[in-house]
C-alpha positions as CSV (number, residue, x, y, z in Angstrom):
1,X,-11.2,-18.4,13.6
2,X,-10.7,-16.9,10.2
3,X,-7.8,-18.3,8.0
4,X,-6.7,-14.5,7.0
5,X,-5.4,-13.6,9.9
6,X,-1.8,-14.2,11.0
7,X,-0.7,-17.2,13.1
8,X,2.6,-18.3,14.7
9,X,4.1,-18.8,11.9
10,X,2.8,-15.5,10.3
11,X,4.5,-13.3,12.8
12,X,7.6,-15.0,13.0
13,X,7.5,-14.6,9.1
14,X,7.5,-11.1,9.6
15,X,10.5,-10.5,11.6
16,X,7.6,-10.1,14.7
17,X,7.5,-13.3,17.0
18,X,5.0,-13.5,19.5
19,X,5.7,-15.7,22.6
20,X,2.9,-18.4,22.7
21,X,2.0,-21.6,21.1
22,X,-1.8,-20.8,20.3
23,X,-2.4,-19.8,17.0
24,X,-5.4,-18.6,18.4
25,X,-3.6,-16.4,20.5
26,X,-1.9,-14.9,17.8
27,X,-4.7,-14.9,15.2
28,X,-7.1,-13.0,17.8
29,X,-4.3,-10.6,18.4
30,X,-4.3,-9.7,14.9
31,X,-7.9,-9.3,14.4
32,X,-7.4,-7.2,17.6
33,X,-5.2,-4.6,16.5
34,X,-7.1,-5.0,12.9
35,X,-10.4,-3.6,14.5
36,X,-8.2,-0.6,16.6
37,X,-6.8,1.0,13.3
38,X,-10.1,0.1,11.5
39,X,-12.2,1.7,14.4
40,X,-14.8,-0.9,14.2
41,X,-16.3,-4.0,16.0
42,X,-15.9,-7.2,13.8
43,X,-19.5,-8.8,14.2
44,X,-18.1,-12.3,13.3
45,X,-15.8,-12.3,16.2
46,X,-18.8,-10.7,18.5
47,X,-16.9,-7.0,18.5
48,X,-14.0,-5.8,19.4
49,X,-14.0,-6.6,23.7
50,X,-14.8,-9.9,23.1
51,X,-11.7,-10.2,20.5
52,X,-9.7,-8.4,23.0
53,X,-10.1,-10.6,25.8
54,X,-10.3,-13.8,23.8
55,X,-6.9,-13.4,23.3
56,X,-5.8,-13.3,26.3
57,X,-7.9,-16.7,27.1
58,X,-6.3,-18.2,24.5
59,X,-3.4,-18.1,26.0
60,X,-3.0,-16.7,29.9
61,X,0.7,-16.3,29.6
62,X,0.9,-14.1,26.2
63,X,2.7,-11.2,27.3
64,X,2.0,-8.8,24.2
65,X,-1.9,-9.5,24.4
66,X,-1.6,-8.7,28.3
67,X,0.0,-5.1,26.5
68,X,-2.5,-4.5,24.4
69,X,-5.1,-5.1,26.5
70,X,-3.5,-3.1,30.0
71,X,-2.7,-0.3,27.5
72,X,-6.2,0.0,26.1
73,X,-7.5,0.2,29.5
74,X,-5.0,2.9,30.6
75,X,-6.1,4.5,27.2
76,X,-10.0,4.7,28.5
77,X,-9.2,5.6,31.7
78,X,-9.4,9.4,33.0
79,X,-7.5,8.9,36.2
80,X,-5.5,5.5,36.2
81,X,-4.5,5.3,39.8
82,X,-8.7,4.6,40.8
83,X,-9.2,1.5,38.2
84,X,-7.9,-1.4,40.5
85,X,-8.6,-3.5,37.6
86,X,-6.2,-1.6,35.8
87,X,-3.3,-1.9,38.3
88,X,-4.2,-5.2,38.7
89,X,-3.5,-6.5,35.4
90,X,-0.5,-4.4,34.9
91,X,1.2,-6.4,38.2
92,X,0.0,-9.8,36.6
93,X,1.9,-8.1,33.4
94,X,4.9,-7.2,35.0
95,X,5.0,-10.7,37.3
96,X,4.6,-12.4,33.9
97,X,7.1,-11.0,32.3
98,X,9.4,-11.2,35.3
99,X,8.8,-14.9,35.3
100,X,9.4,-15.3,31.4
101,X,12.2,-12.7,30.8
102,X,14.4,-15.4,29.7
103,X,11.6,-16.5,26.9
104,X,11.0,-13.5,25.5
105,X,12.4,-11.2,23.0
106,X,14.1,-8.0,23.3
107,X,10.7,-6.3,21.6
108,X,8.6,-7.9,24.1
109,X,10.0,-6.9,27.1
110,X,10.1,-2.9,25.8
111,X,6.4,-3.5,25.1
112,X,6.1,-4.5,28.5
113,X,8.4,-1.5,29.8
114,X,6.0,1.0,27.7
115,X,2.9,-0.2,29.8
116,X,5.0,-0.1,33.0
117,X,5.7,3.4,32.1
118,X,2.3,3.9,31.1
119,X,1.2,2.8,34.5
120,X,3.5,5.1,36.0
121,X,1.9,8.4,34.4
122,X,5.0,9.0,32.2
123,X,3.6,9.3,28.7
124,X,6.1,11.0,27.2
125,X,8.6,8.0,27.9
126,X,6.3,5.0,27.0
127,X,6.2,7.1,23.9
128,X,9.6,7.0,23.3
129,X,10.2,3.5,24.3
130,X,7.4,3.0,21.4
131,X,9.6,4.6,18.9
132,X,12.8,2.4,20.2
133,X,10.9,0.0,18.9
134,X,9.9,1.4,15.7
135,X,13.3,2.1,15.3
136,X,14.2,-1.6,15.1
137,X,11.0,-3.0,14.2
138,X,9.7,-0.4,12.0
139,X,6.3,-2.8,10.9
140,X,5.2,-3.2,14.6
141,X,1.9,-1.7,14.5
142,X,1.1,-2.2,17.8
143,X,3.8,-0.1,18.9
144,X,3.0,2.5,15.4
145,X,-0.9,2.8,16.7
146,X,0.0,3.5,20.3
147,X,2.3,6.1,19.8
148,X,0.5,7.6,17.6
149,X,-2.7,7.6,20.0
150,X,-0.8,8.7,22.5
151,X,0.9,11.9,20.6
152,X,-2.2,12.8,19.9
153,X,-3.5,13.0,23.6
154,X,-0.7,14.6,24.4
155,X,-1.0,17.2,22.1
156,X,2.3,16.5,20.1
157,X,1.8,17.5,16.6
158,X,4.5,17.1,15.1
159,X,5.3,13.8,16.4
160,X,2.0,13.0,15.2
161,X,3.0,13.4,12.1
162,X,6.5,12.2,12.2
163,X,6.5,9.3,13.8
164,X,4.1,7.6,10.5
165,X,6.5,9.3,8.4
166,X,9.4,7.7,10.0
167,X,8.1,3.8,9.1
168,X,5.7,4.7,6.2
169,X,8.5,4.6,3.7
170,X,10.0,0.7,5.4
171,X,6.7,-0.9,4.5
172,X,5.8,-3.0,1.6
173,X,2.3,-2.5,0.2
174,X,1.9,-6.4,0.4
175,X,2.3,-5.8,4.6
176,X,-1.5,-6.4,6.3
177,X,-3.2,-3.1,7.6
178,X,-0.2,-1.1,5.1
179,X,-3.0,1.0,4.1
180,X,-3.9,2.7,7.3
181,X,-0.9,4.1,7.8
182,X,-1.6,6.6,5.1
183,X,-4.6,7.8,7.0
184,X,-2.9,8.0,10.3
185,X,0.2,9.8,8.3
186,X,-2.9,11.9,7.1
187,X,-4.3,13.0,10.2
188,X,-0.9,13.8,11.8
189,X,-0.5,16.2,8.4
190,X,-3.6,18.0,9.4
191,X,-2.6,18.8,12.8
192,X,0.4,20.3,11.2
193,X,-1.4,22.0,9.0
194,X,-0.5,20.5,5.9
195,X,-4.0,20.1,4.2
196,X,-3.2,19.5,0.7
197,X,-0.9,16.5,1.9
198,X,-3.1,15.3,4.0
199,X,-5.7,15.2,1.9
200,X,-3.7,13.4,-0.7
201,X,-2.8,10.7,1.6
202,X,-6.1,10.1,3.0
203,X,-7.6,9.9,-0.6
204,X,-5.0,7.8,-0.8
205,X,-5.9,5.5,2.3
206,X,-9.1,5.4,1.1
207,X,-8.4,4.6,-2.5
208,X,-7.2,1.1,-1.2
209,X,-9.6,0.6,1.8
210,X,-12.9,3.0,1.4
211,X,-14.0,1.8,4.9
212,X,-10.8,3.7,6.6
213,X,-12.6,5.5,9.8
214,X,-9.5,7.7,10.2
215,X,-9.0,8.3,6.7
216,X,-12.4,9.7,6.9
217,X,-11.8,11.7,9.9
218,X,-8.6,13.1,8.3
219,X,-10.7,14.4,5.4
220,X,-13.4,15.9,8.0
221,X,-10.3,18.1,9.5
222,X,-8.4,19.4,6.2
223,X,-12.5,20.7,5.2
224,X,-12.6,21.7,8.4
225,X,-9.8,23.7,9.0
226,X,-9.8,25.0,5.2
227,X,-13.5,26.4,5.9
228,X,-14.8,24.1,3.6
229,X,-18.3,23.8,4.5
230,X,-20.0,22.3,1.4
231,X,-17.3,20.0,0.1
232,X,-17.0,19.1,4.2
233,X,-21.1,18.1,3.8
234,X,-20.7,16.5,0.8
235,X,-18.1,14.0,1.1
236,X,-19.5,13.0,4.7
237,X,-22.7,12.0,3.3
238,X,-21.7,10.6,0.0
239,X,-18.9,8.4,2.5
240,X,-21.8,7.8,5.1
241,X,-22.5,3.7,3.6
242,X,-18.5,3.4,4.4
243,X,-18.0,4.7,7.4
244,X,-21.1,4.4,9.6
245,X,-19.7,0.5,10.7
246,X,-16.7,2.4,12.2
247,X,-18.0,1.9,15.6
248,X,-15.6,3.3,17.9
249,X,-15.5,6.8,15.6
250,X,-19.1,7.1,13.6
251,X,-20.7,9.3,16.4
252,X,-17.5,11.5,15.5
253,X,-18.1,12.2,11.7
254,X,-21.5,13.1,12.5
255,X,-20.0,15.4,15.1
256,X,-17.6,16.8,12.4
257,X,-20.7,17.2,10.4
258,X,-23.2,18.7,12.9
259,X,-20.2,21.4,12.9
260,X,-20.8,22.3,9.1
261,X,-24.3,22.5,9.9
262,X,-24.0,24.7,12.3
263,X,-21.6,26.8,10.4
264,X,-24.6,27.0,7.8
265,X,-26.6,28.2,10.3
266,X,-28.9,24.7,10.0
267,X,-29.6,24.8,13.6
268,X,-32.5,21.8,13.7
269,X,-30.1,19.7,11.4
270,X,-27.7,20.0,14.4
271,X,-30.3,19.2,17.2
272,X,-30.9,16.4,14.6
273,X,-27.5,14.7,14.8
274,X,-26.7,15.7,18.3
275,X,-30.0,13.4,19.1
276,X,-29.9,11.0,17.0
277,X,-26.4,10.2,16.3
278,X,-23.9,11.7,18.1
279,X,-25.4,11.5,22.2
280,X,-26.8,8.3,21.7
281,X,-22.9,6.4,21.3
């Protein structure tokens, strides 16, 4: 397990205790949530699923990795009620977290209660219970990059927005993963149509981590919706070495590019992507 990522004592550091003894519990959790804001699959640690689950191995009973990894699941899943697997882990969840409610901290349990609304179908209140948290805990980015997720599948703009410009200004620079919230606040700017700011802060994100996924996909939308077509083109392939190990969203850029393309009328360039890049992931 790599030394850079945060242990027991890490966390509790932080003002963020995690209830479990394994370091490696802890340490997988934050290479977990390191790869979800990064969008990418860490090769060392044999990708992204295999982090995921590993921490839960590590330690059967550690409620917030049993979040993170019922959430994620309810995340990819189009109709939640048919994925017994689904429901199934949530009730091991929610029996868990019966069994250690003494143990645990108030910011554990409203992790748990989020999922349990989740489960439920009532986004708009595991959102909020997300921002109760934020509220207290204002570094939690498990609770920042969920919300923020789910805002955006539920088509709240604003909120987007907001809800990274609530914490952004109650972080220190010296916090891990500090620099992706400027390309999450990015991307919430552009879907309330403030390009120039968004584009500032996702040069920003990127100023300090150039292999920012979302960062990238922030600057695909402000060219986007400011009909930008070349300067669209050309920052996507002068980015491409930086981005293309951005797993989970690489087939996206190209997407975002195949739709400059098309604007230019470049028709084969489009076929192009759409077969070699984009339908292929």
């Amino acid at each position: 397990m790599h030394t850079n990522f945060r242990d027991c004592d890490a966390w509790r550091k932080e003002k963020l205790p995690l209830y479990t003894q394994s370091n490696d519990a802890c340490k997988l959790y934050d290479a977990t949530l390191t790869q979800l804001v990064g969008f990418y699959d860490n090769k060392e640690l044999n990708g992204f699923m295999s982090t995921l689950n590993g921490m839960v191995e590590a330690d059967p009973s550690f409620v917030m990795g049993h979040c993170m990894r019922a959430a994620l699941n309810m995340f990819g899943s189009a109709d939640i009620q048919f994925l017994p697997a689904v429901q199934q882990e949530t009730q091991q969840l929610f029996e868990l977290a019966h069994k250690l409610r003494g143990e645990l901290s108030e910011r554990e349990l409203m992790h748990m209660r989020a999922v349990e609304l989740m489960a439920k179908g009532d986004l708009p209140r595991a959102c909020l219970t997300w921002e109760q948290i934020l509220a207290l805990h204002p570094t939690d980015m498990h609770a920042i990059k969920f919300a923020h997720t789910m805002y955006f599948y539920l088509g709240h703009k604003a909120q987007t927005r907001d809800s990274i410009a609530r914490v952004l200004p109650r972080w220190s620079t010296s916090t891990p993963l500090y620099s992706y919230l400027h390309g999450m606040y990015a991307f919430g700017l552009t879907q309330a149509n403030e390009l120039d700011k968004a584009e500032k802060s996702a040069l920003r994100a990127l100023e300090m981590n150039r292999r920012d996924g979302w960062a990238t996909h922030a600057i695909c939308h402000v060219n986007e919706y400011g009909g930008r077509v070349e300067s669209g083109l050309k920052f996507l392939y002068a980015t491409e070495p930086d981005w293309t190990h951005c797993d989970f969203i690489s087939s996206h850029h190209y997407w975002h590019g195949a739709l400059f393309h098309l604007e230019r009328g470049e028709y084969e360039r489009v076929i192009e992507l759409l077969n070699k890049q984009i339908m292929l992931k």
